[in-house]
FILUM-772103 format. One record per residue (C-alpha): x, y, z; residue in three letters. Coordinates in Angstrom, 2 decimals, padded with zeros to 5 digits. Example, Ala and Ser with C-alpha at 12.3 -4.5 7.8 and 13.67 -1.06 7.14 Angstrom:
+---------+---------+---------+------+
!      xx !      yy !      zz ! rest !
+---------+---------+---------+------+
!  012.30 ! -004.50 !  007.80 !  Ala !
!  013.67 ! -001.06 !  007.14 !  Ser !
+---------+---------+---------+------+
***
This chain:
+---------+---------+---------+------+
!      xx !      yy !      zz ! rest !
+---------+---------+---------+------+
! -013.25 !  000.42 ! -014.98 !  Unk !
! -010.11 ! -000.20 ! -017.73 !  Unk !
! -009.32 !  002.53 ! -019.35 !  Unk !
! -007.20 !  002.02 ! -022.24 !  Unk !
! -003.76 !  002.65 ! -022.60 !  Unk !
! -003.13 !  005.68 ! -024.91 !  Unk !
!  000.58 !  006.22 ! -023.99 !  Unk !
!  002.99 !  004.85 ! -026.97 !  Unk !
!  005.10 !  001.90 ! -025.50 !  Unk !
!  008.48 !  001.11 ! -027.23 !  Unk !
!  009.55 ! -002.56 ! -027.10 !  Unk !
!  013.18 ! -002.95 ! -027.75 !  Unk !
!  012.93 ! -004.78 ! -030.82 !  Unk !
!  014.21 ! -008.38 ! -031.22 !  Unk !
!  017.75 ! -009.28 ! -032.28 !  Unk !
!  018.69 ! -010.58 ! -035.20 !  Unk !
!  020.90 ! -013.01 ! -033.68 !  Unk !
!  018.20 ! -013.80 ! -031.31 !  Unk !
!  015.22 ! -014.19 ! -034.48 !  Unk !
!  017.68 ! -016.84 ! -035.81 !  Unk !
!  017.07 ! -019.11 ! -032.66 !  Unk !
!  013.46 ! -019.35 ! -033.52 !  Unk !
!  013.31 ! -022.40 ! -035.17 !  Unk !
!  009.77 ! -023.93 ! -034.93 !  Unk !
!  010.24 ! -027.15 ! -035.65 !  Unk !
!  012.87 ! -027.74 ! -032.36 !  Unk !
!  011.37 ! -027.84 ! -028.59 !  Unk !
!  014.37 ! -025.45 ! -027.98 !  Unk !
!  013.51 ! -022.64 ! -030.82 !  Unk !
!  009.48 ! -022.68 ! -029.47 !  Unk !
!  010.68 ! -022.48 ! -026.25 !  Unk !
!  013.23 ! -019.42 ! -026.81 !  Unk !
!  010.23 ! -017.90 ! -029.19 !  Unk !
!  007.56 ! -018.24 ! -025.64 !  Unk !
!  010.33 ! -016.72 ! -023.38 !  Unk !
!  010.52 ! -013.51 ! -026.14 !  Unk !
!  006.99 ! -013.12 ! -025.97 !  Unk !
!  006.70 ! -013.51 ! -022.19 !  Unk !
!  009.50 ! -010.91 ! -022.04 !  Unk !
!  008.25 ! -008.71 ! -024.14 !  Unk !
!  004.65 ! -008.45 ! -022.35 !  Unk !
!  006.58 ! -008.11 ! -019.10 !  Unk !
!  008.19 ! -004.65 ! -020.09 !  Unk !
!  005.24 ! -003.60 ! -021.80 !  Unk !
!  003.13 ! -004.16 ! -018.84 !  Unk !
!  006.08 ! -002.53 ! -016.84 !  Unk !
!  005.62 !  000.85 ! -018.60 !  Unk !
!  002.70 !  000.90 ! -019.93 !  Unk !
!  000.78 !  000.38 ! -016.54 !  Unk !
!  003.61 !  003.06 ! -014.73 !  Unk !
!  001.38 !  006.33 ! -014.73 !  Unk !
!  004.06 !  007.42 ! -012.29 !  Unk !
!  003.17 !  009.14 ! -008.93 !  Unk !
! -000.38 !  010.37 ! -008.48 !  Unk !
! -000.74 !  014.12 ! -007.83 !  Unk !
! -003.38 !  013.62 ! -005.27 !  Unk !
! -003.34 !  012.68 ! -001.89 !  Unk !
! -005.66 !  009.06 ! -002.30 !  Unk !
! -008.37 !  008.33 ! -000.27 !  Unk !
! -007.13 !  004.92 ! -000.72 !  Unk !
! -004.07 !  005.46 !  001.57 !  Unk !
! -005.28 !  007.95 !  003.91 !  Unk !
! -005.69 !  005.50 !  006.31 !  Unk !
! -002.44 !  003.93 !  006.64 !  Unk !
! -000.74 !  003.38 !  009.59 !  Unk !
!  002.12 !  005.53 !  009.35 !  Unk !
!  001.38 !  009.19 !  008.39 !  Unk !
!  005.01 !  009.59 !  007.70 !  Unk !
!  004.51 !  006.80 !  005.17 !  Unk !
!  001.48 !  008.81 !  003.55 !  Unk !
!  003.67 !  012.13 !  003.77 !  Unk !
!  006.34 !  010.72 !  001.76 !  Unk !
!  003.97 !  009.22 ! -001.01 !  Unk !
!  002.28 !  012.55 ! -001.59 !  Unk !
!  005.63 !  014.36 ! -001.49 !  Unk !
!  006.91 !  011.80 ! -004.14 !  Unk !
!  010.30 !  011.01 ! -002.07 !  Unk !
!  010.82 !  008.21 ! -003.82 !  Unk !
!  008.72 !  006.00 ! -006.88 !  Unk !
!  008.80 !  002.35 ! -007.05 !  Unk !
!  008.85 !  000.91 ! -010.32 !  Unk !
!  007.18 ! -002.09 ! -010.30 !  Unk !
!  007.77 ! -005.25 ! -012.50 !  Unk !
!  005.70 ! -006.16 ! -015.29 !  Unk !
!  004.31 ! -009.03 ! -013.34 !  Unk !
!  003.45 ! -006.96 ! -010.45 !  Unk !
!  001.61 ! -004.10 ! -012.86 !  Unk !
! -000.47 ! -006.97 ! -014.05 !  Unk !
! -001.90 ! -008.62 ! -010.67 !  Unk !
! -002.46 ! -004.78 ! -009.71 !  Unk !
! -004.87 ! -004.93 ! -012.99 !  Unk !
! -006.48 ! -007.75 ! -011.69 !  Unk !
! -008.08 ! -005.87 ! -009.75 !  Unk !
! -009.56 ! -003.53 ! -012.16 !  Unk !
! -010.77 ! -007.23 ! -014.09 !  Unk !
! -012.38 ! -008.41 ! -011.27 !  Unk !
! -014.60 ! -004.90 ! -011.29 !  Unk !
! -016.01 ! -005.39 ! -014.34 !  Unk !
! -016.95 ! -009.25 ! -013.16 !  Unk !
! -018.53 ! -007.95 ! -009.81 !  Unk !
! -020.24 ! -005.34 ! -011.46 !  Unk !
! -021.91 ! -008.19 ! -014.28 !  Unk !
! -022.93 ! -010.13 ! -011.88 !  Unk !
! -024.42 ! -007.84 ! -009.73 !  Unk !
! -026.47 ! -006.45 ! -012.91 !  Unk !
! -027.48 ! -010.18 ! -013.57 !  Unk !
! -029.42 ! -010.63 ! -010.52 !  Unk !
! -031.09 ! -007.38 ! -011.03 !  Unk !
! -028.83 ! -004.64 ! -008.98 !  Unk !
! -028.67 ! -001.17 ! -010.61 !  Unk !
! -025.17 ! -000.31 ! -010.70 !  Unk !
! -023.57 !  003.14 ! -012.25 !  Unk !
! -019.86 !  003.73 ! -012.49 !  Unk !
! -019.99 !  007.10 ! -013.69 !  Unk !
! -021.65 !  010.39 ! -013.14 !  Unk !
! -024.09 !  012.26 ! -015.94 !  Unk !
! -021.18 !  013.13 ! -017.06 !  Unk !
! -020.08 !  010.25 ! -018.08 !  Unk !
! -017.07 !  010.27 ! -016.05 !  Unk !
! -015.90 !  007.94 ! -013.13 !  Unk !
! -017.79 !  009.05 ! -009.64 !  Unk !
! -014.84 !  010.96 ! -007.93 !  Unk !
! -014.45 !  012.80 ! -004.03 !  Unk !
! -012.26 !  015.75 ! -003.79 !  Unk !
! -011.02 !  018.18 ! -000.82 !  Unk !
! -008.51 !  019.81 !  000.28 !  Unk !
! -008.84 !  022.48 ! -002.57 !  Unk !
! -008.43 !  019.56 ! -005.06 !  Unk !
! -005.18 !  017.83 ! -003.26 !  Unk !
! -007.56 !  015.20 ! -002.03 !  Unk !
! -009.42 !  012.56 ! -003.25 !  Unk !
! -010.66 !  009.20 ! -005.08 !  Unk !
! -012.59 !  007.19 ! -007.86 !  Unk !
! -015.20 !  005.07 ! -006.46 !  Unk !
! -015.60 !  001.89 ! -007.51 !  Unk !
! -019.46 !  002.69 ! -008.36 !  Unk !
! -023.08 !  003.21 ! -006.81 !  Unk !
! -025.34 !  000.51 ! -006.46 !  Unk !
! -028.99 !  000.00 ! -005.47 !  Unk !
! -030.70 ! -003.49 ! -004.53 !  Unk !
! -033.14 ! -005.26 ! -006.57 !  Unk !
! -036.80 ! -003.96 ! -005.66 !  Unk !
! -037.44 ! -007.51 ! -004.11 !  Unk !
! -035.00 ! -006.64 ! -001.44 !  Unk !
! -037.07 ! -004.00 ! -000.48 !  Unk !
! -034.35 ! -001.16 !  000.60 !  Unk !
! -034.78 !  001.51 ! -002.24 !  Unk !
! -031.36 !  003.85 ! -001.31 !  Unk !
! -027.82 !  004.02 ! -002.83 !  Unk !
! -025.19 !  002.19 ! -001.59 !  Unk !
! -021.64 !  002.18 ! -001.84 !  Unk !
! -019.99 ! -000.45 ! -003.92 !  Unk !
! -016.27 ! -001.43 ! -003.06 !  Unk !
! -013.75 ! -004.06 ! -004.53 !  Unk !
! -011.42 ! -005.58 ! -003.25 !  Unk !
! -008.74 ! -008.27 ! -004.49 !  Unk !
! -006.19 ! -010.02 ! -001.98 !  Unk !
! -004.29 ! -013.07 ! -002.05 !  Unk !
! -004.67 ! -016.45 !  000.14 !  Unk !
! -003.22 ! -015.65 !  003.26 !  Unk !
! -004.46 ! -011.98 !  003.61 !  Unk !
! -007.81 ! -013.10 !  002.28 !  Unk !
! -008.36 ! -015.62 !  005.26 !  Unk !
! -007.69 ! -013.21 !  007.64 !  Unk !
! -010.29 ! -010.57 !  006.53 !  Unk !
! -013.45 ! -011.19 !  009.15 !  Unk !
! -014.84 ! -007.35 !  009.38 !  Unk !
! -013.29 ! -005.32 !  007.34 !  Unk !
! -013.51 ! -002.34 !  010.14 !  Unk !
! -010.86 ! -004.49 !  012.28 !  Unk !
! -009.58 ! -006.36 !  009.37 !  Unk !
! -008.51 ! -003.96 !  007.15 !  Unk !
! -008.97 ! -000.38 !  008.45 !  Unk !
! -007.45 !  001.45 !  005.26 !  Unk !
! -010.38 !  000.13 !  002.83 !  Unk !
! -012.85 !  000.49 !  005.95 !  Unk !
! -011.38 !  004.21 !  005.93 !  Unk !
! -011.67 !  004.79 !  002.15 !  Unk !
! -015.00 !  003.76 !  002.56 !  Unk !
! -016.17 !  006.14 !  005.57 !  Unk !
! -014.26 !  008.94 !  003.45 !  Unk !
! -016.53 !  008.50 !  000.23 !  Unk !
! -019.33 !  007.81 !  002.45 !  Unk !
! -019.17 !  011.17 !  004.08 !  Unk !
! -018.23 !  012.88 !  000.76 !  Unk !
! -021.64 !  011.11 ! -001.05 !  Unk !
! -023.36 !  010.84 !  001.34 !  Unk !
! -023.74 !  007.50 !  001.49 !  Unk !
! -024.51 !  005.39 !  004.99 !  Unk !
! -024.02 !  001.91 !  004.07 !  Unk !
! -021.30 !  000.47 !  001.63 !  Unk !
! -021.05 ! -003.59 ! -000.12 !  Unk !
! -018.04 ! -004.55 !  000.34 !  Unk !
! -016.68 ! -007.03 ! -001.93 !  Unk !
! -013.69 ! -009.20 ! -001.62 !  Unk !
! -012.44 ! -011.27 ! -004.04 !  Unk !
! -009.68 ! -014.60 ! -003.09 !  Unk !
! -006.80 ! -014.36 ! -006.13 !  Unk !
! -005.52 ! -017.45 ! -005.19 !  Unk !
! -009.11 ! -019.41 ! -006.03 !  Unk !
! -011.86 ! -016.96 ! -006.69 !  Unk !
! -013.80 ! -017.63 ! -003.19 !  Unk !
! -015.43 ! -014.13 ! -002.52 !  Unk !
! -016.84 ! -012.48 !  000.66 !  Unk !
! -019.51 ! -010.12 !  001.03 !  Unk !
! -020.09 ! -007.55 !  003.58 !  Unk !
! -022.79 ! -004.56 !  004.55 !  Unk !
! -020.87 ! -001.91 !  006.12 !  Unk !
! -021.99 !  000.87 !  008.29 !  Unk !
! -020.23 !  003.91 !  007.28 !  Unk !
! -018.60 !  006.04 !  009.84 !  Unk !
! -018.51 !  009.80 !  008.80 !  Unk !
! -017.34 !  011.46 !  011.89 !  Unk !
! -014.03 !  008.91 !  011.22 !  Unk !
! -014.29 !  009.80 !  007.21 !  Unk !
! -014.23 !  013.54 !  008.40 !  Unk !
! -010.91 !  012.73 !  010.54 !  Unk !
! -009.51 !  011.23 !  007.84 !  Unk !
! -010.21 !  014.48 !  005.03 !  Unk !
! -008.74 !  016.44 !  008.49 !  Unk !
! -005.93 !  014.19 !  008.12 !  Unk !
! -005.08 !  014.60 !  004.23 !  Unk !
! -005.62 !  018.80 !  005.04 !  Unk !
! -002.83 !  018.31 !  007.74 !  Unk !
! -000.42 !  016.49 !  005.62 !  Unk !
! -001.15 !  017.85 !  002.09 !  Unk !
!  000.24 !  021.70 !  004.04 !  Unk !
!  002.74 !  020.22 !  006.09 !  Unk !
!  006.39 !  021.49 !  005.05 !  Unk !
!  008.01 !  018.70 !  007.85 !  Unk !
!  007.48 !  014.92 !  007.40 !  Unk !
!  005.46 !  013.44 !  010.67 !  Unk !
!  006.76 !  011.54 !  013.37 !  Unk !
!  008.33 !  008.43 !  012.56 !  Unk !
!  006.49 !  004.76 !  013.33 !  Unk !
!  009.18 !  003.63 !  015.19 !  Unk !
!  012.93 !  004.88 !  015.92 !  Unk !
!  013.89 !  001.14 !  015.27 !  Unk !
!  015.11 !  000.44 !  011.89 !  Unk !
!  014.68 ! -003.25 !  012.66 !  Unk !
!  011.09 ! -002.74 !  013.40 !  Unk !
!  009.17 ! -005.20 !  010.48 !  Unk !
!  006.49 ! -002.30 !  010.01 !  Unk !
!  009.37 ! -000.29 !  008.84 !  Unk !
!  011.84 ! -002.43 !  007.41 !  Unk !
!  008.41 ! -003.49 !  004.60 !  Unk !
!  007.95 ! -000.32 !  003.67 !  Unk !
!  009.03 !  001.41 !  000.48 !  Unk !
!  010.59 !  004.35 !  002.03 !  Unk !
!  013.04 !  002.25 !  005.14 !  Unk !
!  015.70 !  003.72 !  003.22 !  Unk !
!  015.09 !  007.13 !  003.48 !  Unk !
!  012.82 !  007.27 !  007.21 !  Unk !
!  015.50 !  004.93 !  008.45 !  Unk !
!  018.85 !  005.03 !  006.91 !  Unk !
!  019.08 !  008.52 !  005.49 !  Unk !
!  019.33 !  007.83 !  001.85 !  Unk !
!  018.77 !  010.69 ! -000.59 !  Unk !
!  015.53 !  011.47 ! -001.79 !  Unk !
!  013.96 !  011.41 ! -005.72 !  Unk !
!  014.92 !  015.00 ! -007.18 !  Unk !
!  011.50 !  017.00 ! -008.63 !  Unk !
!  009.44 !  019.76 ! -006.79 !  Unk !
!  007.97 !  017.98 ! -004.73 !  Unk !
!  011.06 !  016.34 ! -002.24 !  Unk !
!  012.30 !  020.20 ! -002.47 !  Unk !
!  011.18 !  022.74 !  000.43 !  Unk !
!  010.53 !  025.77 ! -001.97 !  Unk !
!  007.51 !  024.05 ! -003.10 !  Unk !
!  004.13 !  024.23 ! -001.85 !  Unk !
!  000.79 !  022.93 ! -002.58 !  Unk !
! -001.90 !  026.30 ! -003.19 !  Unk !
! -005.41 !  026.11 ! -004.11 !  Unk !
! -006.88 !  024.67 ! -007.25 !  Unk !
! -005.07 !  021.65 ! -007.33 !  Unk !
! -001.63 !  023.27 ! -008.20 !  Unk !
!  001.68 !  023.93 ! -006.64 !  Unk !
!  003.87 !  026.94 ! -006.32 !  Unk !
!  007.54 !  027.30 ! -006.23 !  Unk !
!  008.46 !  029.83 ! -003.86 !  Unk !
!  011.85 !  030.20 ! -005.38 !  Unk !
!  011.14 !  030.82 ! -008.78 !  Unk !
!  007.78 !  032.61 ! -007.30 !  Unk !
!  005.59 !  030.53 ! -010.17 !  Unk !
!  002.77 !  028.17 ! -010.07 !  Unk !
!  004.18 !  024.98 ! -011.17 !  Unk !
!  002.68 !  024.27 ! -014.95 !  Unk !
!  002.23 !  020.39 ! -014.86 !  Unk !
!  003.06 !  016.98 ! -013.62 !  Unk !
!  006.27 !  016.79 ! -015.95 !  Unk !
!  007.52 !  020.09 ! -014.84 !  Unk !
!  007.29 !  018.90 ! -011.33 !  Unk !
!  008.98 !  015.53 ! -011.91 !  Unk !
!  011.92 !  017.20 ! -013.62 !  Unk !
!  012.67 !  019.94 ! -010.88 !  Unk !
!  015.97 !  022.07 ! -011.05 !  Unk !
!  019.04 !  022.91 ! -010.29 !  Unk !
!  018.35 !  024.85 ! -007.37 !  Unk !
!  016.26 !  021.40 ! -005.94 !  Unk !
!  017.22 !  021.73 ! -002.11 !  Unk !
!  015.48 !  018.55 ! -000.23 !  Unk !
!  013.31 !  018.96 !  002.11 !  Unk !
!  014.76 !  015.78 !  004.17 !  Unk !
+---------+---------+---------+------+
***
């Protein structure tokens, strides 16, 4: 579901200088007028999509490869900004929800995003450390004649990735894994499992069987790494291997470069119940996300 953006984006406002190339009645001032605009949406999208690093452990990366990879996101070692372009295909693939989820109501589908509550269906464990928004519930028309819940997940890739997606269990084991964890959380059996094509709009559809003995690992997992003081074992020793040299954090596993500086890269903090961290420095619950991200002087890395 979009949320709207509440946060209060500054654009750096235009130039004088660069207002007096607008003239409208030349190709060349309409053109330099379209590349302002196109710049301008660029950095909004930039910031105004940034919500920074998440303070839970995601069910949506849980099953990733490398659990030194999923260490390092949940102990914030390092935050990619992302272009504005790149913020806005990630929102693609909240646009693409709200299409699914119309035209599964069109042919008669019950769908519900949110709880009585009114807020988005979420999981959480690991005293509040771990968890995840569902993309929604969802039962059948009556004609199909299976009157249960399912699980409703969406999914946007590109071309290439897209073609090679032929069971999502084998396919793509991190979305089959986000599935099996909400599935065991809900409990839900069976999951739709919707995947859209970027590139041209083709779509696939799949029933899953949810595994919850694998869903259970996988909550084991996040427990293991949301208390662990030491990062895991590396993927591979090789900093030449492709696995590692594509991932965000090849600088740090690999070539020893430093770390972000907040609580979280520093080894007096610790994650405690209730969703909150301590500093065992200071001997103080942390008070909030900005706190965290600004750390202190006595930040000592836990790297």
């Amino acid at each position: 579901m979009i949320q709207p953006v509440t946060k209060l984006v500054t654009i750096k406002p235009v130039s004088e200088q660069d207002r007096s190339l607008f003239v409208l009645d030349t190709a060349d001032g309409r053109m330099r007028l379209a590349d302002q605009l196109e710049t301008d949406i660029n950095e909004w999208c930039k910031i105004a999509f940034d919500d920074g690093p998440r303070t839970h452990l995601g069910a949506s990366i849980i099953g990733a490869e490398c659990d030194r990879q999923t260490w390092y996101t949940w102990r914030w070692m390092k935050h990619k900004v992302f272009s504005g372009q790149m913020q806005r295909l990630f929102q693609d693939g909240h646009w693409y929800e709200e299409r699914f989820i119309e035209m599964l109501r069109g042919i008669g589908c019950e769908v519900s995003q949110v709880n009585e509550a009114g807020e988005q269906h979420r999981i959480y464990a690991c005293e509040g450390h771990f968890g995840g928004s569902t993309d929604g519930g969802m039962k059948l028309p009556p004609s199909y004649g299976l009157d249960f819940p399912f699980l409703a997940e969406f999914k946007t890739i590109n071309d290439k990735n897209f073609q090679k997606v032929h069971d999502v269990q084998f396919d793509k084991e991190q979305h089959f894994g986000q599935m099996c964890v909400y599935g065991v959380r809900l409990g839900l059996k069976f999951a739709v499992y919707f995947l859209v094509n970027k590139n041209n709009g083709e779509m696939k559809i799949e029933v899953v069987a949810l595994d919850w003995a694998l869903g259970q690992r996988l909550i084991d997992k996040g427990q293991w790494i949301i208390t662990s003081q030491r990062p895991p074992a590396k993927l591979s020793d090789n900093a030449s291997d492709w696995r590692c040299k594509m991932c965000d954090y090849h600088g740090i596993c690999q070539l020893n470069q430093p770390v972000d500086v907040n609580c979280r890269t520093c080894q007096h903090s610790q994650a405690i119940d209730n969703k909150e961290w301590r500093c065992n420095l200071w001997n103080a619950v942390i008070p909030s996300k900005e706190a965290m991200l600004a750390g202190c002087s006595s930040h000592s890395p836990l790297l």
